[in-house]
C-alpha positions in Angstrom: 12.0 27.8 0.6 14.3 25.9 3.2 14.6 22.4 3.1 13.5 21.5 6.3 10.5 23.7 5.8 10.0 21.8 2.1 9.7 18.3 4.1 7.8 19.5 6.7 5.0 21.1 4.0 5.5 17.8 1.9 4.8 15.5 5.1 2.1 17.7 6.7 0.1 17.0 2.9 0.5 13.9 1.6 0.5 12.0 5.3 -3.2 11.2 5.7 -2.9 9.8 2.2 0.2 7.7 2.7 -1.6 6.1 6.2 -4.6 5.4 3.6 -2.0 3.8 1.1 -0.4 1.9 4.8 -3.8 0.5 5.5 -4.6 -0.9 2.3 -1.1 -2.5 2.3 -1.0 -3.9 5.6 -5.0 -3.8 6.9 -4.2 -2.6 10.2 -4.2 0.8 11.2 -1.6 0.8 13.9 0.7 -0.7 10.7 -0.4 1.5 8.4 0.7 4.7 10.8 4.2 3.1 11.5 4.6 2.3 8.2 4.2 5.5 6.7 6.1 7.2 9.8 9.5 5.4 8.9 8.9 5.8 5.3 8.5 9.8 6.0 11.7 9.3 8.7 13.9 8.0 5.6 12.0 10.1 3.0 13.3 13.3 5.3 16.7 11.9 5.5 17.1 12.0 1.9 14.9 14.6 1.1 17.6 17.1 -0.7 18.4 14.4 -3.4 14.9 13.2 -3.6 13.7 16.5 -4.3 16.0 17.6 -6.5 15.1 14.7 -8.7 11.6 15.8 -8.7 9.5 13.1 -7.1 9.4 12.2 -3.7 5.7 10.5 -3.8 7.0 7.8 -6.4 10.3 7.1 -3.4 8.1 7.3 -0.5 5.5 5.2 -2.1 9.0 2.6 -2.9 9.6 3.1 0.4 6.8 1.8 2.1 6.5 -1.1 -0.3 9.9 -2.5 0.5 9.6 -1.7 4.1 5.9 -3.8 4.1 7.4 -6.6 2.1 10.5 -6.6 4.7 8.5 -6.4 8.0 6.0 -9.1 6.7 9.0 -11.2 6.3 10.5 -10.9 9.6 6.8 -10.9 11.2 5.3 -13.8 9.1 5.7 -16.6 11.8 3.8 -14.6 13.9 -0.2 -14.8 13.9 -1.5 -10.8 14.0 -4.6 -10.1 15.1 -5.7 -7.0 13.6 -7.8 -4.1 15.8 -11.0 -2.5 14.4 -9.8 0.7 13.8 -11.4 3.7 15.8 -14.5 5.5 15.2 -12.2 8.6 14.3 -10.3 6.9 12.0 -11.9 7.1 8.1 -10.7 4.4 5.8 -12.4 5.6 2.9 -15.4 2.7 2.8 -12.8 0.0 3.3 -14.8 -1.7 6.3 -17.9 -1.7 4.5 -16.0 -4.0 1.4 -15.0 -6.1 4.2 -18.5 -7.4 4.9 -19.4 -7.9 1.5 -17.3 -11.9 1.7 -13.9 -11.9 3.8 -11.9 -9.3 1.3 -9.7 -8.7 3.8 -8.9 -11.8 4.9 -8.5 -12.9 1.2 -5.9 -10.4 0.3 -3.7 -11.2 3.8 -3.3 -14.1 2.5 -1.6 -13.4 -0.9 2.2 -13.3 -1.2 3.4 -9.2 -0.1 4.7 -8.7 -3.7 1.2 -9.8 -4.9 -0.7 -7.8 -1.9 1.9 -5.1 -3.4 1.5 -5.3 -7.1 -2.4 -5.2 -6.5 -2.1 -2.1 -4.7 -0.4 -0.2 -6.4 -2.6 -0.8 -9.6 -5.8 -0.8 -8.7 -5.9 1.3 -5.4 -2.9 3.9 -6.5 -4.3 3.5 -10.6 -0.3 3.1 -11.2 0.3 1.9 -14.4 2.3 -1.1 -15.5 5.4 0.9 -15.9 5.1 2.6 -12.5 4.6 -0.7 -10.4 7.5 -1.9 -12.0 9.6 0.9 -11.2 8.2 0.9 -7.5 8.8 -2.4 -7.0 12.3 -2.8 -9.1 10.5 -5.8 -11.2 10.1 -5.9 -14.6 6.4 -4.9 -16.7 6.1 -8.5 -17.5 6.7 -9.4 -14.2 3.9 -7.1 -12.8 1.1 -8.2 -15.2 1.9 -12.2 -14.6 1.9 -11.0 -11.0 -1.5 -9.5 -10.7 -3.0 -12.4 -13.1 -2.0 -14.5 -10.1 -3.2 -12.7 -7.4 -6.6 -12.0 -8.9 -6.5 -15.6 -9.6 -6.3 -16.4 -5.9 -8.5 -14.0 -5.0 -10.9 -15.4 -7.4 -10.6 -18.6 -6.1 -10.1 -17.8 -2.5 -13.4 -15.5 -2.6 -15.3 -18.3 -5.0 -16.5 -15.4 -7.7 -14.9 -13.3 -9.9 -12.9 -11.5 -8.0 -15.2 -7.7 -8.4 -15.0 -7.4 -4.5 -12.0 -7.3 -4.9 -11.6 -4.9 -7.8 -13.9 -2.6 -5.9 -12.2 -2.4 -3.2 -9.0 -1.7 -4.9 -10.1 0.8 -7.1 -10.7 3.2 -4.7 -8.3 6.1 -5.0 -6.3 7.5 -2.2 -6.1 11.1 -1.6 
């Protein structure tokens, strides 16, 4: 199979999930869909060497981390006001979380390498290991990470943090 064609099969079915895996990193849908553009834009630029090593969903996924972390950087100063996404659009149930005690809101606030870590291991069911690699930290680094951001969330949401853990465990496509 050409590589062009290759991509273009590889983007065409894993992009609705990546826009899911967007959303649940940035909670806006307009974010969600640029970020998983650029990460397919680089993903395609690299897509010989990527696919020769055999996995292009654990560098797309890197991808879109780092680009998240580095736009929320840039962007933090600035007060976003996210849209209600469009009756078309299907977040899996996410909305429905939302009104069960400002889950949303809650996560926005934690650090992006917390938002990240959470993510990836309860939405994505990553394990230790693969966070770490995603992220370039180390496994120890990843489980003091999520203690902390469940801890927020635990405080920040004045349970024990299962609203959280439901929403998280939901697993993309």
């Amino acid at each position: 199979m050409d590589p062009s064609e290759s991509f273009a099969e590889y983007a065409r079915a894993r992009a609705p999930s990546l826009v899911r895996f967007g959303y649940v990193l940035t909670g806006n849908q307009h974010d969600a869909d640029d970020l998983a553009q650029e990460a397919l834009i680089r993903l395609g630029a690299a897509w010989e060497r990527v696919r020769q090593k055999g996995d292009p969903e654990g560098y797309v996924r890197t991808i879109m981390v780092r680009l998240h972390i580095s736009w929320w950087r840039r962007r933090r100063r600035e007060r976003l006001v996210g849209a209600v996404p469009e009756r078309g659009y299907d977040d899996g149930g996410l909305a429905d979380v939302d009104s069960r005690g400002g889950l949303w809101q809650a996560l926005r606030g934690l650090a992006p390498r917390q938002r990240a870590v959470l993510v990836l291991r309860y939405y994505e069911r990553l394990s230790d290991e693969q966070v770490a690699a995603v992220l370039g930290i180390s496994r120890g680094t990843v489980r003091s990470t999520a203690f902390r951001a469940l801890e927020r969330l635990r405080s920040d949401l004045g349970g024990t943090g299962s609203a959280a853990r439901s929403l998280l465990s939901r697993r993309s496509s």
